[in-house]
C-alpha positions as CSV (number, residue, x, y, z in Angstrom):
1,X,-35.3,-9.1,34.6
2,X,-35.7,-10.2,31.0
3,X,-35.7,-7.1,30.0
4,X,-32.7,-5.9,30.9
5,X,-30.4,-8.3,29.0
6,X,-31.1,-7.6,25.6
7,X,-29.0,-3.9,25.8
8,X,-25.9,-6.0,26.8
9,X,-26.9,-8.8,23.8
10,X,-27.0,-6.3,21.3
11,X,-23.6,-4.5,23.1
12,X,-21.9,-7.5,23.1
13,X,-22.5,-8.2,18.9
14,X,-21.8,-5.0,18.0
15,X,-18.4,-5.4,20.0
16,X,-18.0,-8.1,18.5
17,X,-18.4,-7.0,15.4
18,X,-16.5,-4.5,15.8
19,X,-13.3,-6.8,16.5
20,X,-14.0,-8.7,13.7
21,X,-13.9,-5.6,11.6
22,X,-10.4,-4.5,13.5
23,X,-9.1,-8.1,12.6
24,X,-10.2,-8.0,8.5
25,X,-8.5,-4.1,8.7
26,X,-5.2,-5.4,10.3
27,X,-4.7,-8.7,7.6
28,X,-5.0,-6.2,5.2
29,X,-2.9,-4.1,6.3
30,X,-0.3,-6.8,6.7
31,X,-0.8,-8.3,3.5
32,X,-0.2,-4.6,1.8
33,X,3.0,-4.2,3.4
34,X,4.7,-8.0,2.1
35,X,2.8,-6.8,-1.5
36,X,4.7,-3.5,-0.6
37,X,8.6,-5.5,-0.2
38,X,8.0,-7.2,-3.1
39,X,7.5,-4.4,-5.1
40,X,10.9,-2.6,-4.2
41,X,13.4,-3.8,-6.3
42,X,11.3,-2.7,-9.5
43,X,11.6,0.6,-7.8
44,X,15.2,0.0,-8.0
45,X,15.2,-0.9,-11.4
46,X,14.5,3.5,-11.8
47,X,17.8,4.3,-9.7
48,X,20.0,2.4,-13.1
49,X,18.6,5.6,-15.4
50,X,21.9,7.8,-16.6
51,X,20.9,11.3,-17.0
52,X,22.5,12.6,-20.5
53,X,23.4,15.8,-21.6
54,X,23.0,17.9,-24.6
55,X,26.1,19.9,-26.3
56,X,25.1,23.0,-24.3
57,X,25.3,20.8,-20.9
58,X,21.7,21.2,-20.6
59,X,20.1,17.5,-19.7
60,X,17.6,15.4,-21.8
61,X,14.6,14.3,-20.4
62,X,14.2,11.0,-20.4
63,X,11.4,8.6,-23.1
64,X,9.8,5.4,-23.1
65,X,13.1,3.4,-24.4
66,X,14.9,4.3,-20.8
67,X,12.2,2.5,-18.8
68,X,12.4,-0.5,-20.3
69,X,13.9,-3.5,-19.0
């Protein structure tokens, strides 16, 4: 009968292993999405850009200055 438990010790670490991996995969995922929140309101920041226009009404593309805080 010795025999027969090692398949179920070596199921039951790679199981366990297995949640362990779920677990890490999970915190990281949760710790991307709060790093996510805190990164809208730079995004936000963006939206305050005023599209100009040329004398023909064509619009001007935007440069480095407009980005700037």
């Amino acid at each position: 009968m010795a025999g027969n438990s090692r398949p179920s010790f070596t199921k039951r670490q790679k199981e366990r292993a297995r949640q362990e991996r779920m677990a890490e995969k999970l915190e990281k995922k949760a710790q991307k999405k709060q790093q996510g929140d805190t990164e809208a309101p730079e995004t936000a920041a963006l939206a305050d850009l005023v599209v100009t226009h040329d004398e023909e009404g064509q619009p001007q593309g935007f440069d480095f200055h407009d980005f700037t805080k």
